[in-house]
DOLOTOR-296097 format. One record per residue (C-alpha): x, y, z. Coordinates in pm, 1 decimal, decimal comma. Layout:
BEGIN
+----------+----------+----------+
!       c1 !       c2 !       c3 !
+----------+----------+----------+
!        X !        Y !        Z !
...
+----------+----------+----------+
END
This chain:
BEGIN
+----------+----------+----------+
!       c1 !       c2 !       c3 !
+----------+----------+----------+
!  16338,4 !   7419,0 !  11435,1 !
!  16118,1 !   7186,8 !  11226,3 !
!  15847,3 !   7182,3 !  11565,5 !
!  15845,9 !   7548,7 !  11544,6 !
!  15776,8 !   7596,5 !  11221,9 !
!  15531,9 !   7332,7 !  11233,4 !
!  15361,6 !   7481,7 !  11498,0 !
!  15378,2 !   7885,6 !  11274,6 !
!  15227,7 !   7686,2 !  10950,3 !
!  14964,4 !   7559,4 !  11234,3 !
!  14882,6 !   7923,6 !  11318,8 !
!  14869,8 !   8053,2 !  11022,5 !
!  14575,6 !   7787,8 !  10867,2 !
!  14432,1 !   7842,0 !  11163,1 !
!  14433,8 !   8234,8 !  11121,4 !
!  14360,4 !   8210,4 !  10730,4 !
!  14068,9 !   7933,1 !  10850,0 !
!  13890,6 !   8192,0 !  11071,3 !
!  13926,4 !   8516,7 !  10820,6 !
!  13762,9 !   8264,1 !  10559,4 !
!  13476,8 !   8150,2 !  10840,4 !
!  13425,2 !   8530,5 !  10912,6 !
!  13400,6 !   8654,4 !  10527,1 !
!  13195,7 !   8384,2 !  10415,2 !
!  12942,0 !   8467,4 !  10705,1 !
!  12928,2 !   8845,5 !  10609,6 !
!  12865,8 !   8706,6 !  10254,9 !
!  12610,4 !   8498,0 !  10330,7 !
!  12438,2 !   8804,2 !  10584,9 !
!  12497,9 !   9043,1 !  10317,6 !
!  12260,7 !   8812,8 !  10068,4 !
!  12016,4 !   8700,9 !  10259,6 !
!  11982,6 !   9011,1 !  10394,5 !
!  11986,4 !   9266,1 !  10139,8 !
!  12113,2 !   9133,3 !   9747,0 !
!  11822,0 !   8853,3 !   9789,2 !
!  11595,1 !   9119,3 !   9764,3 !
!  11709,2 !   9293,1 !   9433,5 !
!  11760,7 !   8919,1 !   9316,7 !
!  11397,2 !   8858,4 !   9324,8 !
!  11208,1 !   9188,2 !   9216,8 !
!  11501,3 !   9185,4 !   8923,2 !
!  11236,2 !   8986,2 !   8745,1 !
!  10994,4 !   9188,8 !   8782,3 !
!  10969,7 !   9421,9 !   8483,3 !
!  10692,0 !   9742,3 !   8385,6 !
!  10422,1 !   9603,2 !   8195,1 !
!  10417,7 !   9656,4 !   7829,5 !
!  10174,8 !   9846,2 !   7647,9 !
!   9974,2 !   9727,8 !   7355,2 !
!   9876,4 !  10088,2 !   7244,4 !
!  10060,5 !  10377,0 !   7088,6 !
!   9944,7 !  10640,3 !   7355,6 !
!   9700,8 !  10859,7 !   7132,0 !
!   9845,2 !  11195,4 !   7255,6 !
!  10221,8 !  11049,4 !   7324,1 !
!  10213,8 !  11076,9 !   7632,0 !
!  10441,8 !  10946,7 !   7865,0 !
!  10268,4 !  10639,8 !   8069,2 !
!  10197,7 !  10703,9 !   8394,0 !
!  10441,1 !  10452,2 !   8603,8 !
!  10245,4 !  10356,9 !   8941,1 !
!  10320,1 !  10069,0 !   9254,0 !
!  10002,5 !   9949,8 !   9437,9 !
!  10098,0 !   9781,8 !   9764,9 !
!   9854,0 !   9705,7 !  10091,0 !
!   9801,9 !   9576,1 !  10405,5 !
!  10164,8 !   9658,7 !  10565,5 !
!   9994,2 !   9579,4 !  10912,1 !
!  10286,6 !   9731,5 !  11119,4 !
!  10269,2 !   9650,9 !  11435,8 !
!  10120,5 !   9791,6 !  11764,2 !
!  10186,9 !   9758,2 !  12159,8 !
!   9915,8 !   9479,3 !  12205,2 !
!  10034,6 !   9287,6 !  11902,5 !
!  10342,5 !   8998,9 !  11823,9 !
!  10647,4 !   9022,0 !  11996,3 !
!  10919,3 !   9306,3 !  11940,3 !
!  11138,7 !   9085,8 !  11808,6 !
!  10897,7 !   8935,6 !  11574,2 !
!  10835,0 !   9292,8 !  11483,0 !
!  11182,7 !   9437,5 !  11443,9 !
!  11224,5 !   9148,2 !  11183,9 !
!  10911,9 !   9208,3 !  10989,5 !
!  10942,1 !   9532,2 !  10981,7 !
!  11329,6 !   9561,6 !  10844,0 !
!  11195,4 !   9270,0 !  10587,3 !
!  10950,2 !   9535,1 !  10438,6 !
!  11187,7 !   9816,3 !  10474,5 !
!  11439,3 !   9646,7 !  10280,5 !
!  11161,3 !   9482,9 !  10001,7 !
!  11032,9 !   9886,5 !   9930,8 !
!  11345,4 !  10027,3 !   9923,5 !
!  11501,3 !   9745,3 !   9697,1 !
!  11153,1 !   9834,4 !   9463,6 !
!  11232,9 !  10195,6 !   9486,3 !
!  11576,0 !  10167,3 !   9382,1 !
!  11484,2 !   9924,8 !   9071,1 !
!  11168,5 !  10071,1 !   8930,1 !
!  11146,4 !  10371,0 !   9075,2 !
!  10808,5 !  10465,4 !   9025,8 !
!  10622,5 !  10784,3 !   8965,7 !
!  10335,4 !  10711,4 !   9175,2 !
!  10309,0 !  10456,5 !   9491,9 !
!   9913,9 !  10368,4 !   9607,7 !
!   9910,1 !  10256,5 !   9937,3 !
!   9540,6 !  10076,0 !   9967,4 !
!   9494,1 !  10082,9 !  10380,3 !
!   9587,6 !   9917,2 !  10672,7 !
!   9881,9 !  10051,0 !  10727,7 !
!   9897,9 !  10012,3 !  11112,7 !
!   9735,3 !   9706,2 !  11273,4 !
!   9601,3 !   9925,5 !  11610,2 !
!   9580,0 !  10218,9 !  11424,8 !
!   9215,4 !  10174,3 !  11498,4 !
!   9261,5 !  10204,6 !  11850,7 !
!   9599,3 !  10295,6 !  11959,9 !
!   9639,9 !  10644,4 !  12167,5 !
!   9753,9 !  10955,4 !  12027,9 !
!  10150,6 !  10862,0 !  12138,3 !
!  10149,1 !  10519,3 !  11991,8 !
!   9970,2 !  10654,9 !  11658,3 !
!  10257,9 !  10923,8 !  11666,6 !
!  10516,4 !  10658,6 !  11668,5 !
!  10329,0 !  10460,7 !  11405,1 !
!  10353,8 !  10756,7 !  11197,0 !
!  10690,2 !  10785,7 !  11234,8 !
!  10792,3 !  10424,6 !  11163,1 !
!  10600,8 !  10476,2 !  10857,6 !
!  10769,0 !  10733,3 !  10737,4 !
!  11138,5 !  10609,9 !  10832,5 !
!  11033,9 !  10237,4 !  10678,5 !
!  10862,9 !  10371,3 !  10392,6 !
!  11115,7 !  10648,4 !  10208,2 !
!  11027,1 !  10759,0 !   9824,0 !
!  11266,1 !  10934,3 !   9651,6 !
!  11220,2 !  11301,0 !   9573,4 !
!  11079,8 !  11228,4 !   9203,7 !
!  10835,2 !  10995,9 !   9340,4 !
!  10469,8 !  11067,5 !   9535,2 !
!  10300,9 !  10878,8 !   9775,2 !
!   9926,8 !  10837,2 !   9838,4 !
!   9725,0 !  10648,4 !  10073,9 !
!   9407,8 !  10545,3 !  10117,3 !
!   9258,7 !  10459,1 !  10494,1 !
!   9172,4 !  10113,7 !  10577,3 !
!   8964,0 !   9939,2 !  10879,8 !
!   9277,2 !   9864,9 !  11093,0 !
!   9393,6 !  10262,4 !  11044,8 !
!   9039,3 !  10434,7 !  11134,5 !
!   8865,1 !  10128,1 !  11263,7 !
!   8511,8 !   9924,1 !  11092,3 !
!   8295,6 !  10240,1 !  11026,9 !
!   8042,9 !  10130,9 !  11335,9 !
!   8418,0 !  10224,6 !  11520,6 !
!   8543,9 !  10508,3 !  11379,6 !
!   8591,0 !  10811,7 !  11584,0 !
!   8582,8 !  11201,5 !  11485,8 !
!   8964,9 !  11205,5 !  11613,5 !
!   9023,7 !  10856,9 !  11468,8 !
!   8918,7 !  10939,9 !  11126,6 !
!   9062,9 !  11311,0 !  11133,6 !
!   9443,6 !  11246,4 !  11306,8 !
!   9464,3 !  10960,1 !  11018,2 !
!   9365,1 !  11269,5 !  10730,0 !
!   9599,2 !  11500,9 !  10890,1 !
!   9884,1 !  11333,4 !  10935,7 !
!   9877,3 !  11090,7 !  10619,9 !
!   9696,8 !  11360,4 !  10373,7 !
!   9406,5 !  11099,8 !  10314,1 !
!   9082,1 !  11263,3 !  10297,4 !
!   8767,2 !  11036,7 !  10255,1 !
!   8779,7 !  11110,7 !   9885,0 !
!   9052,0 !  11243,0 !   9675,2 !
!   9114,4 !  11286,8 !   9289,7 !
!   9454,0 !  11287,8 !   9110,8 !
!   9523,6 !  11328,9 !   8815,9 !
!   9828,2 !  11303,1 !   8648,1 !
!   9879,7 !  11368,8 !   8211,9 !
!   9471,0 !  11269,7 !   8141,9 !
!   9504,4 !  10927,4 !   8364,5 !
!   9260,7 !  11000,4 !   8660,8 !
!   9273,6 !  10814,3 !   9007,4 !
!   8992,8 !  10829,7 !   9293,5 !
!   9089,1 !  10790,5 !   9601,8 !
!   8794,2 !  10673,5 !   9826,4 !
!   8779,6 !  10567,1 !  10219,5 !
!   8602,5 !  10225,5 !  10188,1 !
!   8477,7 !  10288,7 !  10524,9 !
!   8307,8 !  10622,3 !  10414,2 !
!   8045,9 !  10423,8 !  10193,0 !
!   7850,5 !  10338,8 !  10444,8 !
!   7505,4 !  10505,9 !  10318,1 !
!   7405,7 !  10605,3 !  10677,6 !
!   7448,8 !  10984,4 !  10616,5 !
!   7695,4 !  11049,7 !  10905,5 !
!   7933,3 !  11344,4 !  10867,8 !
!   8211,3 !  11071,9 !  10715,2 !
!   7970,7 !  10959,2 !  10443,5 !
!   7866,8 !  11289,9 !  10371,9 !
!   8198,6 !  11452,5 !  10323,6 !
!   8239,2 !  11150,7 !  10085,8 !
!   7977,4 !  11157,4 !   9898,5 !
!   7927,1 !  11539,2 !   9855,8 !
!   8338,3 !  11528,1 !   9713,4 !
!   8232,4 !  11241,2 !   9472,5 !
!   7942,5 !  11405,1 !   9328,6 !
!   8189,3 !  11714,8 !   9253,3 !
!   8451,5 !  11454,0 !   9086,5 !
!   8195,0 !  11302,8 !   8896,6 !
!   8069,5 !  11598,5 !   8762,7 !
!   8396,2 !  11724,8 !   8676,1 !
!   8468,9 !  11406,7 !   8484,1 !
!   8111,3 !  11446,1 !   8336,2 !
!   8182,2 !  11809,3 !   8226,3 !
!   8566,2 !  11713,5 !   8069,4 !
!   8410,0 !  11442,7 !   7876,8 !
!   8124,7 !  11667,1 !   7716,0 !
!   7837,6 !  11553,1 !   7856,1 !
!   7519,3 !  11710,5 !   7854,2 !
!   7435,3 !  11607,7 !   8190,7 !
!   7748,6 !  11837,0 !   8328,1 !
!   7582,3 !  12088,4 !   8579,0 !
!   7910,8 !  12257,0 !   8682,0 !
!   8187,7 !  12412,0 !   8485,5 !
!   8488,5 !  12235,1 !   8613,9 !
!   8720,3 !  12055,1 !   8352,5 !
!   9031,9 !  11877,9 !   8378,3 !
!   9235,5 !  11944,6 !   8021,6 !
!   9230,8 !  11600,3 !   7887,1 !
!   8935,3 !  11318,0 !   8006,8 !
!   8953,3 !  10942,3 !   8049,0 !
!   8749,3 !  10713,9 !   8257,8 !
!   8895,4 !  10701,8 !   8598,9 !
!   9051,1 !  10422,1 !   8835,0 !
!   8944,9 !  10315,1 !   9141,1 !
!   9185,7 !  10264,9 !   9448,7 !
!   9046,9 !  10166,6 !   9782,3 !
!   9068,4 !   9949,5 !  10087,9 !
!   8736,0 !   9686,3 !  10065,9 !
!   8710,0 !   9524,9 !   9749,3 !
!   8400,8 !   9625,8 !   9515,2 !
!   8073,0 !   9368,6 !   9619,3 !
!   8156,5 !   9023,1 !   9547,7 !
!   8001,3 !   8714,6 !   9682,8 !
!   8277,1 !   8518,5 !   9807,0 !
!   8655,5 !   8447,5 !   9635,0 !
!   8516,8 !   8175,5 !   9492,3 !
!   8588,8 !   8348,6 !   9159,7 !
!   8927,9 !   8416,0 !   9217,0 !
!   9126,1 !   8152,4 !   9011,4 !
!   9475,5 !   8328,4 !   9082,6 !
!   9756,3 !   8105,7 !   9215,8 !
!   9738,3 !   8376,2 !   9510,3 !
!   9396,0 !   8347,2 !   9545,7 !
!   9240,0 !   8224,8 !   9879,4 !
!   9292,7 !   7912,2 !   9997,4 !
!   9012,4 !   7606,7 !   9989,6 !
!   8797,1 !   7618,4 !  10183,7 !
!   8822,1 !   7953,1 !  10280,4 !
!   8785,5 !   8078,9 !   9903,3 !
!   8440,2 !   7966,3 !   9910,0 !
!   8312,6 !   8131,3 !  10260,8 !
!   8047,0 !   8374,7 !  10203,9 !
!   8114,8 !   8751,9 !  10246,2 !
!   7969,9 !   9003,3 !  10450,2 !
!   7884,9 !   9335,5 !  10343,0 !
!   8074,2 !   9677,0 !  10461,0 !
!   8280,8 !   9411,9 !  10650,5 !
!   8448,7 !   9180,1 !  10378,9 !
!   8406,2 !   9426,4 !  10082,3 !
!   8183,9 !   9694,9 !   9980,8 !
!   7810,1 !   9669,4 !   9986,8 !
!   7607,2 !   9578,3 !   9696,3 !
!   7428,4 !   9949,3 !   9673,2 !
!   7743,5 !  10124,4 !   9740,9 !
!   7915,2 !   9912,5 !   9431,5 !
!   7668,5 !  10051,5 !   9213,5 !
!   7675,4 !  10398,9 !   9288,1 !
!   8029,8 !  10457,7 !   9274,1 !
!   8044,5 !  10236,3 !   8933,8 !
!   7738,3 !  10416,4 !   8769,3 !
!   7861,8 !  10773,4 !   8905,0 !
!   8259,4 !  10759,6 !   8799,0 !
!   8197,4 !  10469,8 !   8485,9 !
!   8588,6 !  10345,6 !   8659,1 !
!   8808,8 !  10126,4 !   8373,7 !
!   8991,9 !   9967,2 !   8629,9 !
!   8950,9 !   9914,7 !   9024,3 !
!   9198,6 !   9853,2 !   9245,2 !
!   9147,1 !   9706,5 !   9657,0 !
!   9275,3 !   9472,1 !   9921,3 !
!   9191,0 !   9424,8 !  10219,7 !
!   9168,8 !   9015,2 !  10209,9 !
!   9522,4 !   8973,4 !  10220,0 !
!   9494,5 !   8789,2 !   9863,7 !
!   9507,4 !   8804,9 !   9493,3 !
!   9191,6 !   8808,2 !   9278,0 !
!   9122,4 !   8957,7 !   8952,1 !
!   8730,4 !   9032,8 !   8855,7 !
!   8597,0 !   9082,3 !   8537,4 !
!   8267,7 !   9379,3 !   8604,3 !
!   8029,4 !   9439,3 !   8341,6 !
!   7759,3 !   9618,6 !   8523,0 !
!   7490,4 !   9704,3 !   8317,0 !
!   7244,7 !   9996,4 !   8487,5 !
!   7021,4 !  10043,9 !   8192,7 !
!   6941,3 !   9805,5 !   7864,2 !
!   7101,6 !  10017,2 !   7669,1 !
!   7452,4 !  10098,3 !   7874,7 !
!   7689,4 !   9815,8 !   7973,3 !
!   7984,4 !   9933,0 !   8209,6 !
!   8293,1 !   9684,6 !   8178,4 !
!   8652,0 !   9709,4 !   8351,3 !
!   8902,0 !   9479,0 !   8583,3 !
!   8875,9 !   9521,5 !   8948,0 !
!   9263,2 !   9360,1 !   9092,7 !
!   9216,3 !   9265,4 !   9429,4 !
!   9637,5 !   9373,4 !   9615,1 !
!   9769,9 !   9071,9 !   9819,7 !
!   9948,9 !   9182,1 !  10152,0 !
!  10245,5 !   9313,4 !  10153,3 !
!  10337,8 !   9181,0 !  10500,7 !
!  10517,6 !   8825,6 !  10520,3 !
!  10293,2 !   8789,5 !  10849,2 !
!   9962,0 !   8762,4 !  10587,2 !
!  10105,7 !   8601,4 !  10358,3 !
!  10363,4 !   8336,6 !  10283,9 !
!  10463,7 !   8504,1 !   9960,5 !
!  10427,4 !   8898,7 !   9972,1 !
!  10357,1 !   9098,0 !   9661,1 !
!  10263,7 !   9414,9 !   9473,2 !
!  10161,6 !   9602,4 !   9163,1 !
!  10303,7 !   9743,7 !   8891,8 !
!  10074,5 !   9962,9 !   8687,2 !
!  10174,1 !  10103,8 !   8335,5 !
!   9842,5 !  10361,9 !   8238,4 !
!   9815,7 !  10594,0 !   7950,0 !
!   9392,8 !  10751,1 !   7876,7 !
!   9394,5 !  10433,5 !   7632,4 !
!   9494,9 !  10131,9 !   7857,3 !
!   9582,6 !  10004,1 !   8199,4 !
!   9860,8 !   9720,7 !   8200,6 !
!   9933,5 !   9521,0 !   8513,8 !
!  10214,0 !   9354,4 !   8640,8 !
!  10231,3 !   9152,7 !   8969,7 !
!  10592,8 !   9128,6 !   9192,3 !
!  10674,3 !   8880,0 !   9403,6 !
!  10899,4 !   8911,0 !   9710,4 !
!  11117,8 !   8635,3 !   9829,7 !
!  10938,4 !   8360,8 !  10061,8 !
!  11069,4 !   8348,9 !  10414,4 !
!  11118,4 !   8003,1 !  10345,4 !
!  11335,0 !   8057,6 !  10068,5 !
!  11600,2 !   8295,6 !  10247,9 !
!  11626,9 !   8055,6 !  10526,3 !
!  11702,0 !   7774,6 !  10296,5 !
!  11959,6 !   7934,7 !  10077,8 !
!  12108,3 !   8080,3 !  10371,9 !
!  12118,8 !   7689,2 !  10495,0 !
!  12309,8 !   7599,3 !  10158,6 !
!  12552,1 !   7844,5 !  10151,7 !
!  12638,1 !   7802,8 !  10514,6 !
!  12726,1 !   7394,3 !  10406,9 !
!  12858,2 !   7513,3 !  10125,0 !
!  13112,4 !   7711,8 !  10318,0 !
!  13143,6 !   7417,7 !  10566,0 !
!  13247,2 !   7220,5 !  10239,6 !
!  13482,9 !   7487,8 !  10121,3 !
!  13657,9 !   7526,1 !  10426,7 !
!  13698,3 !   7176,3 !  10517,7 !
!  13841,9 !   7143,8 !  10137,3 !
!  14027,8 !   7430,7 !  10231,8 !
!  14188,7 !   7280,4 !  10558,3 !
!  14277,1 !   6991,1 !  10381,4 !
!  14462,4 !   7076,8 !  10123,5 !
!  14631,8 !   7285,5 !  10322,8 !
!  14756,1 !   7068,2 !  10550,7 !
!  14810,9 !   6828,2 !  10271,1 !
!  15022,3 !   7053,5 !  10087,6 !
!  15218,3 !   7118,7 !  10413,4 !
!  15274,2 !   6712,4 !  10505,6 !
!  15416,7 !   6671,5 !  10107,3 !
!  15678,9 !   6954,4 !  10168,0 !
!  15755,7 !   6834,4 !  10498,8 !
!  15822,3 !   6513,7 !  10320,8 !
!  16042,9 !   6601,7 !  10044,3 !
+----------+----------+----------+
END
């Protein structure tokens, strides 16, 4: 009698052992899976403003994110891309669901053979994109093309260029505009300066946009009688960064690495070209710029000064990756913007590093519990055995 009831108190640790070894591990999945996520971009908050909004206007609520890099055929190994890819999903999402933002800037490279994939694989990318990248209804996406999507501009195709427009709505250049806060779009790769059909397109739609902005402002030199109903200097957002010598500026904790920070860059390839900088900043007179492209943080302070008597000054943010195979430490933007200011925020997402220790700890911590669990158990069973 006492054997088989030994043997039933045996079974049932056993039994309550295992359903505690099974929930713990869904725990643990569940966390390091998903509620790590909303742990981390929980502090992350919208920027403050310093300004009353002259108008009271609602500020426009925007997330800048870049250089998603999903992968191709050629590239990494499906499982290596199944992972990074349900990483990302699950970081956007989580961002949607917290913040949800009015506006979502997607500065280029979205695909990493985008530049050279065939028509079937670029259909699939598209797809992907889509399923990975859900907004909610009250929210609108825009993207801008980057060198991986279209290819360098000595690369880029009539099809390459035109299947990215067409299927992502990104046209070399494109304004929005959205309660008197004004964003240009531009295809970094279009402002090349060689005249070809690319370029032109460009350049023909920024001379419209920049007389439009002219005209709503009140300026004499308005040729055309286009007007948006309330004016503000625009904002740039692009793939290539605006001409800058090197990183060597960047002081971020993101920034480049040494010694790479200090490696001269090349023009058209690393960031824009000197001439092209100028034009755009003396046509539009931007208040902020936004780009990527190097996979790292950098903020630049612009005062560009085109005649003795007219000084141009805004921030240009350079957008780290949002891919944890760029970066160690993925991030984004949050922009607050009313006509009066532009207030920035930076998110971080959780290191890989990070969810493979905690998901260490808690395993030993459920090691620690169960064999505190077992223990006590069969403790408490020996003492009634006893009396």
């Amino acid at each position: 009698m006492n054997l088989m009831f030994f043997k039933r108190r045996i079974y049932v640790l056993i039994f309550k052992t295992l359903v505690r070894l099974l929930l713990g591990i869904v725990l643990i999945y569940v966390y390091c899976e998903y509620l790590i996520y909303y742990v981390t971009q929980l502090q992350c908050r919208w920027p403050t403003l310093d300004k009353k909004p002259i108008r009271n206007v609602e500020p426009v609520q925007a997330m800048v994110l870049a250089d998603i890099h999903l992968l191709g055929s050629k590239n990494g190994h499906w499982l290596d891309k199944e992972r990074r890819e349900w990483q990302m999903h699950r970081a956007f999402q989580t961002a949607m669901t917290l913040h949800r933002p009015e506006l979502v800037f997607i500065l280029g490279d979205l695909f990493d053979e985008g530049k050279w994939c065939s028509q079937k694989e670029f259909n699939d990318y598209i797809e992907r994109f889509y399923k990975l990248f859900t907004t909610p209804k009250d929210t609108t996406m825009y993207i801008v093309a980057g060198n991986h999507d279209i290819g360098f501009h000595y690369k880029i195709t009539p099809h390459t260029a035109n299947r990215f427009e067409v299927k992502l709505d990104a046209p070399p250049v494109k304004l929005v505009s959205v309660r008197g806060n004004h964003f240009v779009l531009i295809n970094s790769m279009a402002m090349e300066g060689d005249g070809c059909s690319l370029c032109s397109r460009a350049i023909s739609e920024l001379e419209r946009i920049a007389d439009t902005l002219k005209c709503s402002s009140g300026s004499t030199l308005c040729k055309g009688k286009t007007k948006l109903p309330y004016y503000s200097r625009p904002i740039f957002m692009q793939h290539y960064p605006l001409y800058r010598e090197s990183d060597t500026i960047c002081t971020e904790p993101d920034a480049a690495p040494l010694p790479r920070r200090n490696v001269l860059f090349e023009e058209r390839w690393d960031c824009l070209s000197k001439e092209s900088t100028e034009y755009l900043i003396e046509m539009l007179l931007p208040r902020a710029a936004f780009g990527a492209h190097t996979h790292n943080s950098c903020i630049v302070r612009h005062s560009f000064v085109p005649r003795p008597d007219h000084k141009i000054e805004f921030v240009e943010y350079t957008v780290p990756s949002f891919s944890w195979r760029n970066r160690l430490d993925p991030k984004y933007y949050l922009l607050a913007v009313t006509p009066d200011e532009v207030k920035v925020a930076k998110c971080e997402l959780p290191r890989e590093s990070t969810i493979q220790v905690t998901a260490v700890l808690l395993v030993l911590i459920l090691a620690v519990y169960l064999r505190y669990f077992i223990t006590s158990r069969s403790y408490r069973h020996l003492s009634d055995k006893k009396v």
